[in-house]
C-alpha positions as CSV (number, residue, x, y, z in Angstrom):
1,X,-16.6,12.5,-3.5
2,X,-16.6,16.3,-3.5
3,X,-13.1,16.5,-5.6
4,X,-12.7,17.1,-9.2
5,X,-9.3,15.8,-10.2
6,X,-9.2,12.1,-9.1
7,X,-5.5,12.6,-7.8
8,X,-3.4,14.4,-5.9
9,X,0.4,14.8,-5.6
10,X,2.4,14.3,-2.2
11,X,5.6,13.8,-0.8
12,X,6.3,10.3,1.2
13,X,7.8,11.0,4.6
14,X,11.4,11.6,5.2
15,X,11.7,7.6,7.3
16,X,9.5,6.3,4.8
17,X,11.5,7.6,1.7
18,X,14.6,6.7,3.2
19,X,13.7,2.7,4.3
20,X,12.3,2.3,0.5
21,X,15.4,3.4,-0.7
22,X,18.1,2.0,1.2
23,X,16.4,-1.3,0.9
24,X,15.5,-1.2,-3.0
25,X,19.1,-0.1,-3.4
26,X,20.8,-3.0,-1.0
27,X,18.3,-5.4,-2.9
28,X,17.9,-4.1,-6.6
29,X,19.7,-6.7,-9.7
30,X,20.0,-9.0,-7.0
31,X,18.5,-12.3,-6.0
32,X,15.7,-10.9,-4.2
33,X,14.5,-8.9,-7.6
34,X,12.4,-11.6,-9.7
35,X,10.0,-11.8,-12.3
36,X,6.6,-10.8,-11.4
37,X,3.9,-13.3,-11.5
38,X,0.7,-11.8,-13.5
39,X,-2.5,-14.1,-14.0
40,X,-3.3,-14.8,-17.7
41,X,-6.1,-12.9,-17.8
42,X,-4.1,-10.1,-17.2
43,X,-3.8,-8.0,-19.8
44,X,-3.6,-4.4,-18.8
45,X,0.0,-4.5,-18.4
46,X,2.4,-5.8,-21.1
47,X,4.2,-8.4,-18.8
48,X,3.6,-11.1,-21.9
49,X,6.5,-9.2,-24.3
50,X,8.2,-7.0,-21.6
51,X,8.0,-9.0,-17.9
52,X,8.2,-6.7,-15.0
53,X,10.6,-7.5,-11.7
54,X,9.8,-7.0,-8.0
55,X,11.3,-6.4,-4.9
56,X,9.4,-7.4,-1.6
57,X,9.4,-5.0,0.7
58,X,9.9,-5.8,4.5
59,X,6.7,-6.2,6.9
60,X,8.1,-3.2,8.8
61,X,8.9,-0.9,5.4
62,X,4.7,-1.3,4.6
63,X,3.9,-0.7,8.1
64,X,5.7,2.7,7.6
65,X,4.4,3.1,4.5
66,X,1.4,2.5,5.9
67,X,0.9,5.2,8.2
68,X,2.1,7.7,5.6
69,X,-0.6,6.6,3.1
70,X,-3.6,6.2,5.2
71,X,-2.7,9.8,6.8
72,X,-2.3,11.4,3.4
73,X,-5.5,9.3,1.3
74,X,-7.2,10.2,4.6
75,X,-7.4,13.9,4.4
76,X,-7.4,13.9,0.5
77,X,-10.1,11.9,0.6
78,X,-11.6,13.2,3.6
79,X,-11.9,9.6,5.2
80,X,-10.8,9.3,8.8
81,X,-7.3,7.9,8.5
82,X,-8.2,5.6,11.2
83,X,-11.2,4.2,9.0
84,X,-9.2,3.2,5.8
85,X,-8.2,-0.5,5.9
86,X,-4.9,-1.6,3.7
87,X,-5.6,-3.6,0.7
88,X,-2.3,-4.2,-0.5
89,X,1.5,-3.0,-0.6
90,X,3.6,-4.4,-3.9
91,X,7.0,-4.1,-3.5
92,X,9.1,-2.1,-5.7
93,X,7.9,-2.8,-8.9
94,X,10.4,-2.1,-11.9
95,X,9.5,-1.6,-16.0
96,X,11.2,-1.9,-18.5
97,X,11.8,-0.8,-21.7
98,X,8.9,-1.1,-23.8
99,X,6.9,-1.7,-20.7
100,X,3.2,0.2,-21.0
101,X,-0.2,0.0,-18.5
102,X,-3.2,0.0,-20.9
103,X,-5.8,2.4,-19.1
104,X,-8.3,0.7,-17.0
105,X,-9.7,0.7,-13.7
106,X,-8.9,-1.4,-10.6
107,X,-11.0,-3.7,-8.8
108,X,-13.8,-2.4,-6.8
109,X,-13.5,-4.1,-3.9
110,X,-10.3,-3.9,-2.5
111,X,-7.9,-1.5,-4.9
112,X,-10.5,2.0,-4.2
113,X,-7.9,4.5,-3.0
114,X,-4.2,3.8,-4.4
115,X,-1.0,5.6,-4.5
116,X,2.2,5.1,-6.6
117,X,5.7,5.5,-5.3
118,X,8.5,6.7,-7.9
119,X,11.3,5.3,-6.2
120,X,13.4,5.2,-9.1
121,X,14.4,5.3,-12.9
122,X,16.9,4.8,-15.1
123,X,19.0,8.2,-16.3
124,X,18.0,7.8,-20.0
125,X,14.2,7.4,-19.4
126,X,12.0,10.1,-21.5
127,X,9.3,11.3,-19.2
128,X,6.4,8.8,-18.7
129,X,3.3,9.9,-18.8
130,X,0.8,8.9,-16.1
131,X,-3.0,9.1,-17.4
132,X,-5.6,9.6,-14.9
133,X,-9.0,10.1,-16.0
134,X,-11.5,12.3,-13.4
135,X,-15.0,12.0,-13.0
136,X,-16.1,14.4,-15.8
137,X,-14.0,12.0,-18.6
138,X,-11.3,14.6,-18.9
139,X,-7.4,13.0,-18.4
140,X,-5.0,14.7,-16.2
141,X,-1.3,14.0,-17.6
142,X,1.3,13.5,-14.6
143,X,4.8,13.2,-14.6
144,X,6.2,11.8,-11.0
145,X,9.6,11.7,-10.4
146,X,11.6,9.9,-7.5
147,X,10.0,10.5,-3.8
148,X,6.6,11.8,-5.4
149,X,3.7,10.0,-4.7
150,X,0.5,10.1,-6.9
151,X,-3.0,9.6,-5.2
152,X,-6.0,8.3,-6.7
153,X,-9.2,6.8,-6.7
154,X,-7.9,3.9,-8.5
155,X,-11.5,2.0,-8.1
156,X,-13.2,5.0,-10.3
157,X,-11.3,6.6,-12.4
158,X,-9.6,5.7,-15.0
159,X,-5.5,5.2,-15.2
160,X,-2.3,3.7,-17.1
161,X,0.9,4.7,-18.7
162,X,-0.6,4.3,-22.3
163,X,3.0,4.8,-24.5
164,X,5.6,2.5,-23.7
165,X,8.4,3.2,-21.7
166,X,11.4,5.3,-23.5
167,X,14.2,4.3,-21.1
168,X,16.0,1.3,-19.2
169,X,13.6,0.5,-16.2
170,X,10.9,3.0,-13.8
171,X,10.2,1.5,-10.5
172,X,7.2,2.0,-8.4
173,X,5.8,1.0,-5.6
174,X,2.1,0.7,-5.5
175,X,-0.4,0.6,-2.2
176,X,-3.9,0.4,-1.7
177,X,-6.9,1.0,0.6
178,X,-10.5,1.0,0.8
179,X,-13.0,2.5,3.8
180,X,-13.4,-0.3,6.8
181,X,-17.1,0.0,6.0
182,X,-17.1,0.0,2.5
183,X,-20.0,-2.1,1.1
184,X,-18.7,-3.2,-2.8
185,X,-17.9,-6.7,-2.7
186,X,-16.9,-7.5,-6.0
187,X,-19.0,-9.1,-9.0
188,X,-21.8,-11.9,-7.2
189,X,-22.8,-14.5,-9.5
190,X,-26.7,-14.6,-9.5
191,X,-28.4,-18.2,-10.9
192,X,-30.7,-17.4,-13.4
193,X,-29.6,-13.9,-13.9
């Protein structure tokens, strides 16, 4: 890539912002917020002391959503929106106090182009720093707030929230991509290797 920064702010769109946050306000400390399942190998995020909730978002919210994120990765990233393929949409994912992302790097061969959603946080949270690492080593410190969207290479460089969370909850929502034609695969096991 031809960019220095490994990320890039951006506003979602107007009906995009507006479906995520009618929804995760019609659904939020309800029923349809539950504990998030995380594998136990999983051990970038602190789910183990502090658990993290989701919210589901609707097929036609992602599709929305979507649009928005393959248009805006697209140019950024100067891959032909039509090209990117969609990994993954969590729903709204909320922390809580205490809650911390150690710094790490996502899978290579599905999570390569990401963006995070600040849909919300609590009025007492302290600013929370998002770590982003670019391809020279050097972070990049970002503070989102609600309706900002972060992009990133999530596959290369390096991210997390480091400090634990100084307030009552931060939600997100996160989405990924990847190229159509993009040739990592993931880690191949290789007898006598």
């Amino acid at each position: 890539t031809g960019y220095k920064a490994g990320l890039r702010l951006e506003d979602v769109s107007p009906e995009g912002w507006r479906l995520v946050q009618e929804f995760y306000h019609a659904n939020k400390d309800t029923a349809a917020e539950v504990k998030e399942a995380w594998g136990d190998d999983n051990t970038y995020v602190n789910h183990y002391e502090v658990p993290t909730t989701v919210i589901h978002l609707p097929h036609a919210t992602k599709e929305i959503l979507w649009r928005d994120l393959t248009k805006a990765l697209g140019e950024w990233a100067g891959v032909p929106a039509g090209s990117l393929v969609g990994s993954s949409i969590y729903g709204v994912r909320r922390y809580w106090r205490g809650s911390y992302l150690r710094n790490h790097v996502d899978r290579g061969d599905e999570l390569v182009l990401s963006a995070i959603l600040n849909v919300d946080q609590a009025d007492d949270v302290q600013p929370w720093p998002l770590e982003v690492y670019n391809h020279e080593g050097e972070p990049t410190v970002v503070f989102i707030k609600p309706g900002e969207l972060v992009l990133y290479e999530s596959a290369a460089a390096i991210h997390g929230r480091p400090y634990p969370l100084n307030g009552t909850y931060f939600a997100n929502v996160f989405m990924h991509t990847k190229p159509h034609d993009w040739p990592y695969k993931g880690f191949q096991y290789r007898e006598g290797v």
